[in-house]
C-alpha positions as CSV (number, residue, x, y, z in Angstrom):
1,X,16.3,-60.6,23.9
2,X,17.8,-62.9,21.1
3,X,16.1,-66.1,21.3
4,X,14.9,-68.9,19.2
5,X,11.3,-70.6,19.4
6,X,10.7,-73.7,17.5
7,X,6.8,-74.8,16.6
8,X,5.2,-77.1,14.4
9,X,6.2,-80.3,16.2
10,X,3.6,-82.9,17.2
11,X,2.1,-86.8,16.3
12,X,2.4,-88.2,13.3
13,X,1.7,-92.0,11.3
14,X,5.4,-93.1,9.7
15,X,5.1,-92.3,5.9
16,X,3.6,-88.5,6.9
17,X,4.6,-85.1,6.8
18,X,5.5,-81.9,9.9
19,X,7.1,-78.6,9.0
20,X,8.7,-77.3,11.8
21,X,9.5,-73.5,12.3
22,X,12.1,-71.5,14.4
23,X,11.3,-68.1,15.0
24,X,13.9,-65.8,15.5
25,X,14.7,-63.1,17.9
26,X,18.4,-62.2,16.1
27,X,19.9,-59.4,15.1
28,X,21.1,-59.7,11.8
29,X,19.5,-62.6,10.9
30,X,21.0,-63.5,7.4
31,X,24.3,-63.8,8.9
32,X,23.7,-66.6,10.4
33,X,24.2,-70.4,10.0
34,X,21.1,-72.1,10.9
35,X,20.7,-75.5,11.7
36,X,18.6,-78.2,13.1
37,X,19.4,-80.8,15.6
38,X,17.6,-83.7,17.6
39,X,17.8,-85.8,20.2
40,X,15.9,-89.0,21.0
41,X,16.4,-90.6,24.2
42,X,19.0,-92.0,25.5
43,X,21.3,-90.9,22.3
44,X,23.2,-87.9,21.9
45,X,22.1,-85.1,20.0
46,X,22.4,-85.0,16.1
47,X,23.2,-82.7,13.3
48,X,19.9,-83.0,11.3
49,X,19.9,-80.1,8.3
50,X,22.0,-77.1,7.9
51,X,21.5,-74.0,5.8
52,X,24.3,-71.3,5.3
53,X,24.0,-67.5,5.1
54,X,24.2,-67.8,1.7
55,X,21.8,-70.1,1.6
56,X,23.6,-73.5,0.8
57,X,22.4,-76.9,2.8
58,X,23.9,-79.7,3.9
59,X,21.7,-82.8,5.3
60,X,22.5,-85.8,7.3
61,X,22.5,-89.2,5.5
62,X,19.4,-90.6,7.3
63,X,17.5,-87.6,6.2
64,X,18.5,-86.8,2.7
65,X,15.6,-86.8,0.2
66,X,13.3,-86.9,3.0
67,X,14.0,-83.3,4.7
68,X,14.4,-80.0,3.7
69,X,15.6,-77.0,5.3
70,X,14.6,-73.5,4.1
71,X,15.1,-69.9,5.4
72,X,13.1,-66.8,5.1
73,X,15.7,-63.7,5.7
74,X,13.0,-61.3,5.4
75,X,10.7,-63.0,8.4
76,X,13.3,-64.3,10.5
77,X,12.2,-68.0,10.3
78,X,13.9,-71.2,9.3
79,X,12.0,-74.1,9.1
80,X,12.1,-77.6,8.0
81,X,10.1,-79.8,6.0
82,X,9.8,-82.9,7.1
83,X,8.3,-86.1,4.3
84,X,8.1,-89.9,5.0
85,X,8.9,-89.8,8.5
86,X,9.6,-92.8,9.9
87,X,9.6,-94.6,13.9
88,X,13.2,-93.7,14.0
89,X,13.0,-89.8,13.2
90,X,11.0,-89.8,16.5
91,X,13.3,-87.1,18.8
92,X,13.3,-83.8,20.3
93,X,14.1,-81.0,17.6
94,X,16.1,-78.4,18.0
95,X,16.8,-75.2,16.2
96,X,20.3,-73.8,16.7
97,X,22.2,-70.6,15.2
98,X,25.6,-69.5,15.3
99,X,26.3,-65.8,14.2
100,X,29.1,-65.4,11.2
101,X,32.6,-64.1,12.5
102,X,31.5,-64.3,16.2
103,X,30.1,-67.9,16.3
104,X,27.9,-66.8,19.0
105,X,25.5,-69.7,19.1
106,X,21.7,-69.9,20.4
107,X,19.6,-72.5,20.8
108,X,15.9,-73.0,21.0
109,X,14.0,-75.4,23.3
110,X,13.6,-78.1,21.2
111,X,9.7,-79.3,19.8
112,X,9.3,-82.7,19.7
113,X,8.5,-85.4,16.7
114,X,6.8,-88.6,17.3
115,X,6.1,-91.1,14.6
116,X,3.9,-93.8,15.5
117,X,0.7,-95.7,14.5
């Protein structure tokens, strides 16, 4: 079953560091376009970090120099490393896929991020 499971979320003070991970169940994993989204309440959901099959990466302005997204072809996983987090980053993250040629997408269930003292 193709699936996407995200970990590493949790509580942190603004100015620390998370790395959150998505597993994932695809086949033919390095043809995909991985990215990571979020959601905080009552806003829509965001385009957060994006990371090609070739392997190039695209950020949103709120994030850049802050966040990085990475993939590891050979385990299955992309994560995303998370620095200086600050009140606002607080959301629900989501990992999300979309297969080259197809676009079949997947989603995972979202970890969530809290930043607070």
């Amino acid at each position: 079953q193709e699936q996407l499971v995200e970990s590493g979320g949790g509580l942190v003070q603004p100015g620390g560091s998370l790395r959150l991970t998505c597993a994932a169940s695809l086949r033919s994993f390095s043809i995909y376009t991985m990215d990571w989204y979020r959601q905080a309440p009552g806003m829509q959901r965001e385009l957060v970090a994006t990371i090609t099959s070739s392997g190039s990466t695209n950020y949103a302005d709120s994030v850049k120099g802050r966040f990085t997204i990475s993939r590891d072809n050979a385990k299955n996983t992309v994560s995303l490393q998370m620095n200086s987090l600050k009140s606002e980053d607080t959301a629900l993250y989501y990992c999300h896929g979309t297969r080259l040629f197809t676009g079949i997408q997947y989603w995972g269930q979202g970890t969530q991020v809290t930043v607070s003292s």
